[in-house]
Structure formats: structure tokens, C-alpha cells
N, C-alpha and C positions, 0 to 999 in steps of 0.2 A: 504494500500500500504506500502509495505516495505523500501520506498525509504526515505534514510535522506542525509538531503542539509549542509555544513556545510558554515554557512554564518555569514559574519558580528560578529567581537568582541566574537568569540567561541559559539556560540550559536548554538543547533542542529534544522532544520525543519524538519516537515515532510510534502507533497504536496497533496492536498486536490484534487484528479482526479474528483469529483462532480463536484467544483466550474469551471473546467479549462469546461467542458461538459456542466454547466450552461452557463459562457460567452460567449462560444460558441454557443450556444443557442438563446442565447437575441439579439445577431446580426444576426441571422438566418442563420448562414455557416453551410455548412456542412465539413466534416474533410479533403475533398479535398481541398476546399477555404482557410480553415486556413491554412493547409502545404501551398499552395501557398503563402500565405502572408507571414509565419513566416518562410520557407525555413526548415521548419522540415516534416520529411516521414509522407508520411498520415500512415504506419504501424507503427513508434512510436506514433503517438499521438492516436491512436487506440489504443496501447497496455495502453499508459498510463492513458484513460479515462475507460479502463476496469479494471485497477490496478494490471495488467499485466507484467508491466514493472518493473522489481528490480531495477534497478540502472539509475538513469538518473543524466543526468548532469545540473550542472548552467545554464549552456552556452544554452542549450535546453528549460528549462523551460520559462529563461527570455526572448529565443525569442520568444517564445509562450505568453509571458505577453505581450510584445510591441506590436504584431500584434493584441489582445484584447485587445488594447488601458487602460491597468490593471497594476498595480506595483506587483511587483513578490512576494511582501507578501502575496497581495490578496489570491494566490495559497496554502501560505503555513500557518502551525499552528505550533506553539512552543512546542516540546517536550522535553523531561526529558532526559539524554544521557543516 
């Protein structure tokens, strides 16, 4: 996935669309229930567990973290700028 987060004291992420597909998994939703919970499109979070998505926002992913009861690093991996 193309997308990089710029979070926290200059540091770039990039968003790990497996792990968001795993947690979502492990609680047994399917991508209607999470939009439901986290008030995000079931078509973003489809595009972004396909890695579909270029650009997403903070604001998106972390409420994707709080309705997978997950801290929004969990999602993300430390890259190089």
C-alpha cells in the first residue's frame, strides 16, 4: 500500500491492510459491522484491506483502531521517508 501516515514527532508510517483484515477477522465482522462500529464506508475499508486505497487519512484509520479495540500503531510499520 502506498499510503504514508505522518504521525507523532516527524516520523513516517506506512498501514499494514493485512493486520486491519486480521483484526477484523479475530472478532469475526464482516466489513459491514466494522463500518458500523467505526462510522467508516464499508467501500473505504474494502478498498483499504485490498491496498487499494492511496491516500487515507489519521482520522480514518484511528477510527478503525478504536472500533478493533487496537492502538493505531498496531496498523502501522515504521518507514524510511
Amino acid at each position: 500500500m502506498k499510503c504514508t501516515l505522518h504521525i507523532r514527532q516527524e516520523q513516517y508510517f506506512k498501514i499494514d491492510e493485512k493486520k486491519i483484515k486480521i483484526a477484523r477477522a479475530e472478532k469475526g465482522w464482516t466489513i459491514t459491522k466494522l463500518s458500523n462500529e467505526s462510522g467508516v464506508t464499508r467501500k473505504t475499508i474494502s478498498q483499504i484491506e485490498k491496498g487499494s486505497k492511496v491516500n487515507i487519512r489519521f482520522s480514518t484509520i484511528d477510527q478503525i483502531a478504536k472500533a478493533l479495540g487496537k492502538e493505531l500503531e498496531h496498523f502501522c510499520s515504521k518507514i524510511e521517508k
